[in-house]
N, C-alpha and C positions, 0 to 999 in steps of 0.2 A: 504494500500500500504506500509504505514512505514515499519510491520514485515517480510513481504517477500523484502521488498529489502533491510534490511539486513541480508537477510537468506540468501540473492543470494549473496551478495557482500560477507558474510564470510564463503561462500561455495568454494569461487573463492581465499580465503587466502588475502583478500586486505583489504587495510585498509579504510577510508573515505576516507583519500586525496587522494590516488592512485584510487579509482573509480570520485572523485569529477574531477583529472585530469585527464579521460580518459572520461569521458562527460563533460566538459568542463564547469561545475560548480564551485563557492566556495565551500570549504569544511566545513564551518559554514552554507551555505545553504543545504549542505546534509546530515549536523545530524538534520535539523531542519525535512527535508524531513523524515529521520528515527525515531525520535519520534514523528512525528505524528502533531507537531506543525504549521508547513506548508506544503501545497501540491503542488507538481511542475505543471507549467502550463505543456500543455498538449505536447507543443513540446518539453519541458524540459525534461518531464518524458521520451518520444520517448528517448532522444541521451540517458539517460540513461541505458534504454534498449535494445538500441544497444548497447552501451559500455558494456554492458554484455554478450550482444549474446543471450538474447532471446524476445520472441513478447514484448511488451506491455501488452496484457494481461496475460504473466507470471510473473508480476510484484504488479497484482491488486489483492490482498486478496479478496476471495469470499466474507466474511462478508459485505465487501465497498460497495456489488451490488447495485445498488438501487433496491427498494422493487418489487417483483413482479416478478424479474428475476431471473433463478435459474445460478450456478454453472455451 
């Protein structure tokens, strides 16, 4: 998830804080969320991905799938 949501967010020209405040996150919580160090819980991830304007699963790097599921 880390890489695509900041492909998404500097596809959109924003910066942390400007998406951190537009999902209503810290923005030390969502560089943690883009490297990879923590992962948002599930409703977290959701306003993120409305504050971008796309699913949730445009959000989830296929890599992350768990096994056995394809793309």
């Amino acid at each position: 998830m880390s890489t695509r949501l900041r492909q998404l967010r500097v596809e959109r020209g924003w910066t942390q804080a400007q998406l951190a405040d537009r999902a209503s996150v810290a923005q030390s919580t969502l560089s943690q969320y883009e490297s990879g160090t923590v992962n948002p819980t599930l409703k977290v991830a959701q306003r993120i991905a409305s504050a971008l304007g796309v699913s949730l699963e445009a959000i989830i790097d296929a890599e992350e799938q768990p096994m056995g599921e394809t793309a």
